[in-house]
ZASEFI-105071 format. One line per 5 residues: their letters; for each residue x, y, z of C-alpha. Coordinates in Angstrom, 1 decimal. Layout:
N
A = X Y Z  ...
This chain:
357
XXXXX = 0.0 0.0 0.0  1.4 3.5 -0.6  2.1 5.8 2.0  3.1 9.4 2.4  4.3 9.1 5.4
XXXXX = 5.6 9.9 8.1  6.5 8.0 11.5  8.6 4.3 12.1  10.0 2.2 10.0  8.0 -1.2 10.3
XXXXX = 10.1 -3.9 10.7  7.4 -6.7 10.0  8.0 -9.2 7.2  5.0 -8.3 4.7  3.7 -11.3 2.5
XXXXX = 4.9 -10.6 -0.7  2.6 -9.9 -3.8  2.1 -10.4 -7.3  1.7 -6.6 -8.9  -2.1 -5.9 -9.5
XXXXX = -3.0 -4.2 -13.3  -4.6 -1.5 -12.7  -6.0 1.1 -15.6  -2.8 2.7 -17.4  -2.3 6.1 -15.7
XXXXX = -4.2 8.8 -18.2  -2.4 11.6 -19.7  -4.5 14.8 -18.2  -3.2 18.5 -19.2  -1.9 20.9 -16.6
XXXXX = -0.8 24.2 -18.2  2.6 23.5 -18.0  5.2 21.1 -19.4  5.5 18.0 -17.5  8.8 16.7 -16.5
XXXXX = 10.5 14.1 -14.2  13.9 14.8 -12.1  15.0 11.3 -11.5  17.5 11.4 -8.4  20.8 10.2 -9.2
XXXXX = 22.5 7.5 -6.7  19.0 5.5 -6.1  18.7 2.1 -6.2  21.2 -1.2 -4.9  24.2 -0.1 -2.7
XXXXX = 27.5 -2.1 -2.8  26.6 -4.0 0.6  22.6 -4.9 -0.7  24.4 -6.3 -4.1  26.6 -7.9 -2.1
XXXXX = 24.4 -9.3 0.0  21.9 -10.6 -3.1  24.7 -11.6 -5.1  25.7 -13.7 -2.1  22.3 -16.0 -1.6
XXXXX = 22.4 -16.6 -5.8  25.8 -17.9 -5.1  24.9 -20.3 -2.5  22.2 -21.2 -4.1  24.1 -22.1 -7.2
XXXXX = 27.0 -23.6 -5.2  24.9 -25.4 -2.9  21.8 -25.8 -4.2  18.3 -25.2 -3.3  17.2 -24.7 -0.2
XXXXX = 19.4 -22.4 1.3  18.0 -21.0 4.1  18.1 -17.0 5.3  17.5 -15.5 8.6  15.2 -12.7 8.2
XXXXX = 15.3 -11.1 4.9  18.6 -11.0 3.2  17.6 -6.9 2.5  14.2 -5.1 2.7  12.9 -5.3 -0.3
XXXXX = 9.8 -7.2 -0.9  10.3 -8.0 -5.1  13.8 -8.8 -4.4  12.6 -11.8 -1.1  10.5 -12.9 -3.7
XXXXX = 12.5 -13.2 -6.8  15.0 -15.6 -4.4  12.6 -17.7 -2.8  11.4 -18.4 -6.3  15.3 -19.3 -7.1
XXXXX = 14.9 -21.9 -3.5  15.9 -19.4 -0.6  13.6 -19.8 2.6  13.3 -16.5 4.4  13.2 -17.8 8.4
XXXXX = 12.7 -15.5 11.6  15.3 -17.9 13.8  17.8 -20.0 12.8  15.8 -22.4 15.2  13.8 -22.7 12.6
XXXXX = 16.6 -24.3 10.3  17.6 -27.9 10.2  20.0 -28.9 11.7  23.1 -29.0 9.6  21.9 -26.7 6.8
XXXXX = 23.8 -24.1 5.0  22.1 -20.9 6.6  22.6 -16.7 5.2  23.0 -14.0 7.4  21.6 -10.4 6.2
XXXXX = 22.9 -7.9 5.0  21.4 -6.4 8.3  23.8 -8.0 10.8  23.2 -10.4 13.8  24.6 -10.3 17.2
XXXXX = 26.9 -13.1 19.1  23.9 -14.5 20.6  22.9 -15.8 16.7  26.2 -16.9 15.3  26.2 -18.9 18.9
XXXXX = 22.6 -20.5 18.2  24.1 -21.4 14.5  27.4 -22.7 15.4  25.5 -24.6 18.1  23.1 -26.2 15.6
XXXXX = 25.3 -27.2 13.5  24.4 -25.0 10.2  26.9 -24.0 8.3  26.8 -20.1 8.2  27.6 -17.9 5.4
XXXXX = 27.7 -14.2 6.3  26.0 -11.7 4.0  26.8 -8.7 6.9  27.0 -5.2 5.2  30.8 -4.8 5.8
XXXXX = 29.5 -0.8 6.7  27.5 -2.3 10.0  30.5 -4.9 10.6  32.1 -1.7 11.1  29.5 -0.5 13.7
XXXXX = 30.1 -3.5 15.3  33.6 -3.1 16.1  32.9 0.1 17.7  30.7 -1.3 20.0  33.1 -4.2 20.4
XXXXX = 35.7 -1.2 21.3  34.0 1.5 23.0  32.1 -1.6 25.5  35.4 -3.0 26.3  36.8 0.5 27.4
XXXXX = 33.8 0.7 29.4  31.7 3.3 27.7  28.2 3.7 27.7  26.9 3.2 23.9  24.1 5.3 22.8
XXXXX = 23.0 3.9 19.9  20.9 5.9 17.6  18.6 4.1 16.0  14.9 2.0 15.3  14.0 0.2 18.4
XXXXX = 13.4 -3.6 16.9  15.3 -2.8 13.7  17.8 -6.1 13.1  20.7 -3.8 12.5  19.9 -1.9 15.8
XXXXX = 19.6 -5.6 17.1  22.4 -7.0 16.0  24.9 -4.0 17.1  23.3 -3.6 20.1  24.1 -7.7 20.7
XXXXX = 27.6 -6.9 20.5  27.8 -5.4 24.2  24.5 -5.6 25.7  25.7 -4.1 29.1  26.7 -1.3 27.5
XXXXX = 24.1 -0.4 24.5  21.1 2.0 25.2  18.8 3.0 22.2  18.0 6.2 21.4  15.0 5.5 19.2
XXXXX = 14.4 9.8 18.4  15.8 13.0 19.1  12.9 13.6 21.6  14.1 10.3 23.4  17.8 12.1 23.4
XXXXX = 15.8 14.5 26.5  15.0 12.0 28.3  17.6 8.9 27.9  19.9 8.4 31.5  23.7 7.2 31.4
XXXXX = 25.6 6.1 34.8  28.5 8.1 34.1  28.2 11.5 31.6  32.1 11.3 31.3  32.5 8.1 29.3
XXXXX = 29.5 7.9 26.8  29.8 7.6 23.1  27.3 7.7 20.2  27.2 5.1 17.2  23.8 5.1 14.7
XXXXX = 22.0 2.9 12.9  23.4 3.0 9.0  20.1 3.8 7.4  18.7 7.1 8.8  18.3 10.6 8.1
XXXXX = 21.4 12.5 8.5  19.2 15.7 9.7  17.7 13.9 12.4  20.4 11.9 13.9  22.7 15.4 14.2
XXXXX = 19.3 16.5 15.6  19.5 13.9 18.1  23.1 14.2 18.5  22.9 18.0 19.2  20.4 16.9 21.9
XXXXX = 22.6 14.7 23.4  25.7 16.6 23.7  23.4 19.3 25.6  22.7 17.2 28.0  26.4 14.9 28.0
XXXXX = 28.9 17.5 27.0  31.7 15.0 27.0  29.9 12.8 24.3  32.3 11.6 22.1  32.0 10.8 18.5
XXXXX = 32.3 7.6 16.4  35.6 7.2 14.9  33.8 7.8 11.2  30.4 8.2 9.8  28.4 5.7 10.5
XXXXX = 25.2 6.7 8.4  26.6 4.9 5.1  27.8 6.8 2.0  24.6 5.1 0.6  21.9 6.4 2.7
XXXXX = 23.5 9.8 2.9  23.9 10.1 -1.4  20.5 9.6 -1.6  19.2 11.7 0.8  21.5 14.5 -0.9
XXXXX = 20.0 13.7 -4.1  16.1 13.7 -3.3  16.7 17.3 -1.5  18.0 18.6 -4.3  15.0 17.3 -6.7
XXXXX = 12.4 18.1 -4.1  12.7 21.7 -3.8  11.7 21.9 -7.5  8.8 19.0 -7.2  5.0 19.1 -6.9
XXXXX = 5.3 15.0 -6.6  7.7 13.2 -5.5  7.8 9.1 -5.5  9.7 7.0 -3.7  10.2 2.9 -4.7
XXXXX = 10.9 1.1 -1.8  9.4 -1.2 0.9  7.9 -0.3 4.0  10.2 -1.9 5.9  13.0 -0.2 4.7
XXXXX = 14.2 2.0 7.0  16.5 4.1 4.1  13.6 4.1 1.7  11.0 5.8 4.3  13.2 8.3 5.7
XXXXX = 13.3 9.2 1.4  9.4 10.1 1.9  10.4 12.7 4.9  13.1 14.2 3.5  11.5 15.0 0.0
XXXXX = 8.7 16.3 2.3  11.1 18.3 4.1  12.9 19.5 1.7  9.8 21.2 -0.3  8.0 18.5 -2.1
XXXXX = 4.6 19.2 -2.1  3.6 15.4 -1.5  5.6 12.3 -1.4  4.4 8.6 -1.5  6.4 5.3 -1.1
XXXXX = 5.6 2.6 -3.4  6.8 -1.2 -3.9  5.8 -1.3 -7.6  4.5 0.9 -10.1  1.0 -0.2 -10.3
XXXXX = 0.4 1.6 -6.8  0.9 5.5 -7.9  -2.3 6.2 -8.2  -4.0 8.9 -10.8  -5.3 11.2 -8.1
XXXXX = -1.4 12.2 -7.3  -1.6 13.8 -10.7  -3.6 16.3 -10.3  -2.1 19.9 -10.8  1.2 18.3 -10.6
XXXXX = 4.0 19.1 -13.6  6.8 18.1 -11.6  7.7 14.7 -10.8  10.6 13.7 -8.4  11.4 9.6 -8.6
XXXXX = 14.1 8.0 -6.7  14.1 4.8 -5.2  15.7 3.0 -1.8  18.9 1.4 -1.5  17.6 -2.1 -2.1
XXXXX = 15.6 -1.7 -4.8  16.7 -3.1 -7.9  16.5 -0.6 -11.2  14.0 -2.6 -12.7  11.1 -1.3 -10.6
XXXXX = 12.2 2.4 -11.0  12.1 2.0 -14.9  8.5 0.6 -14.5  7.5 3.7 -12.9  9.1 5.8 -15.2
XXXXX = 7.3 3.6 -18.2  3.7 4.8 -16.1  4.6 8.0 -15.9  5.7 8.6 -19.7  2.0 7.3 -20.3
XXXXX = 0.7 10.0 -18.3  2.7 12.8 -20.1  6.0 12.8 -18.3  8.7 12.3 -20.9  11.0 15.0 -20.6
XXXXX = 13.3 13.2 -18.1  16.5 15.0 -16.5  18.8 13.2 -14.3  19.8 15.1 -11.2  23.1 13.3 -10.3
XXXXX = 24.6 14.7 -6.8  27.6 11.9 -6.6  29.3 8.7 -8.3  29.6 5.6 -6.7  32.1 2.8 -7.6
XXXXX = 31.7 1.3 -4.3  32.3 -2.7 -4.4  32.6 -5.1 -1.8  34.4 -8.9 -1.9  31.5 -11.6 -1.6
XXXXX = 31.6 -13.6 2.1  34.9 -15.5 2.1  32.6 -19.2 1.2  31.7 -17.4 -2.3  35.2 -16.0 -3.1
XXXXX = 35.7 -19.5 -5.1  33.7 -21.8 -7.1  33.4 -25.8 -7.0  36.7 -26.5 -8.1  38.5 -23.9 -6.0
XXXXX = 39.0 -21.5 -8.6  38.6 -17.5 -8.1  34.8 -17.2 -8.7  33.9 -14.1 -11.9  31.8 -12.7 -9.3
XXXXX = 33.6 -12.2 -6.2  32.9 -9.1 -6.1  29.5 -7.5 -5.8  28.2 -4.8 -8.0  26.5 -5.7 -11.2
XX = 24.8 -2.6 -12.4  21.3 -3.6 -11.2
């Protein structure tokens, strides 16, 4: 369902769907010429191609089923498209016979779960984000010099869950920069803040601002963490939005990166902004008045369901397209170490990432 939303990221696995037909989207005059700014980066980061890339290789290596706890990234066609290729999407690894090869998302897991594989015998293939890996080190570091961690981020999230399973003593959430007024520490000396990866940069200084009025020794994280990817798109769809009656967002509700897109346009001056999974949900009624059209699209989302948007829209009069590109991204990251090879123990074509989707 579309949503122009505002408020937090669900983190519920939705059922995934077959893409209604609805009646082509009709091309209705509005006084002015009609025009698209499509954001430039949108679409698959280097750690969501990594991770995909990484369940097509075990499937192919291992054959079907391969199992995956949770789902690999949040993006309902893309779940679909691999338990169609054999992947079963789990909630535990509980949940996964015994002895089974198992995928870890791109999301991240805590100790507790690489214990409850290990213990089950699976045999555990890690499709981590090496950008959260990084996270968790510096809640591995900061915990073991006896900081207090506050960790911004989405209550229930599995990347707030997994880097908060890292040192558990030592993590609080901050779920909001309202909850930054109110959060306690033991000792306002030694505190440190790390963040989720996928947020809005404006609201995670907010919170940070917040904090340090209230903790003035809060120290920083050694580098970002809100990944280059998050932060590139959000960069992009301000700069579109100011210029936009209508701005659309493909991505699914569960992902956290593609909902804080629907804010920022919002912020950032588009007049309305709607999330969609697939481009049979922009609806006609969006239309009206509107000569503008922003369209970017969440950092796991492949390109294929942008394009189908943009096919829509050109059938509702929007053809003059112009690319609004804010940065590059050559980004590629080394599949898990069990990929690196094929069968025969030879350097596999694809052991890197990144194919352009």
């Amino acid at each position: 369902m579309s949503t122009s939303a505002l408020g937090k990221t669900s983190v519920s696995m939705p059922v995934p769907r077959i893409p209604r037909r609805r009646e082509p989207l009709q091309d209705i005059p509005v006084g002015r010429p009609k025009r698209v700014l499509l954001a430039s980066p949108r679409g698959y980061c280097a750690g969501v191609d990594r991770a995909v890339v990484a369940v097509e290789k075990a499937l192919e290596r291992y054959g079907a089923p391969v199992y995956v706890r949770k789902q690999i990234v949040h993006n309902i066609h893309v779940v679909t498209e691999l338990e169609q290729k054999g992947a079963v999407f789990v909630e535990e690894v509980d949940e996964v016979p015994a002895g089974s090869h198992v995928v870890f998302s791109a999301h991240g897991v805590s100790p507790a779960v690489v214990n409850a594989a290990s213990d089950r015998g699976l045999q555990a293939i890690d499709a981590t984000c090496p950008l959260v890996t990084k996270v968790h080190r510096e809640a591995v570091r900061f915990a073991r010099d006896d900081y207090e961690i506050l960790l911004i981020g989405h209550e229930g999230h599995e990347e707030v869950e997994g880097t908060a399973g890292e040192a558990p003593d030592h993590v609080t959430v901050v779920n909001s920069p309202d909850h930054a007024d109110v959060v306690e520490v033991r000792d306002p000396s030694k505190v440190v803040w790390l963040s989720q990866t996928t947020l809005s940069v404006d609201e995670t200084m907010e919170t940070v601002r917040r904090l340090r009025e209230r903790f003035p020794q809060l120290q920083d994280p050694p580098s970002d963490d809100i990944c280059y990817a998050t932060q590139n798109r959000q960069v992009a769809i301000k700069k579109v939005a100011k210029d936009a009656d209508l701005v659309i967002v493909v991505g699914s509700a569960n992902s956290s990166n593609s909902v804080r897109l629907v804010e920022v346009a919002l912020e950032y001056g588009a007049k309305a902004a709607y999330r969609v999974d697939y481009a049979d949900e922009v609806e006609q009624a969006w239309f009206e008045g509107v000569a503008t059209v922003g369209v970017t699209s969440g950092a796991s989302v492949p390109e294929v369901l942008v394009q189908q948007v943009m096919e829509d829209l050109a059938l509702a009069g929007f053809r003059d397209v112009e690319e609004v590109r804010t940065a590059e991204e050559d980004l590629l990251f080394s599949l898990p170490k069990e990929l690196r090879q094929d069968a025969d123990g030879r350097r596999d074509d694809r052991a890197l990432g990144g194919r352009g989707r």
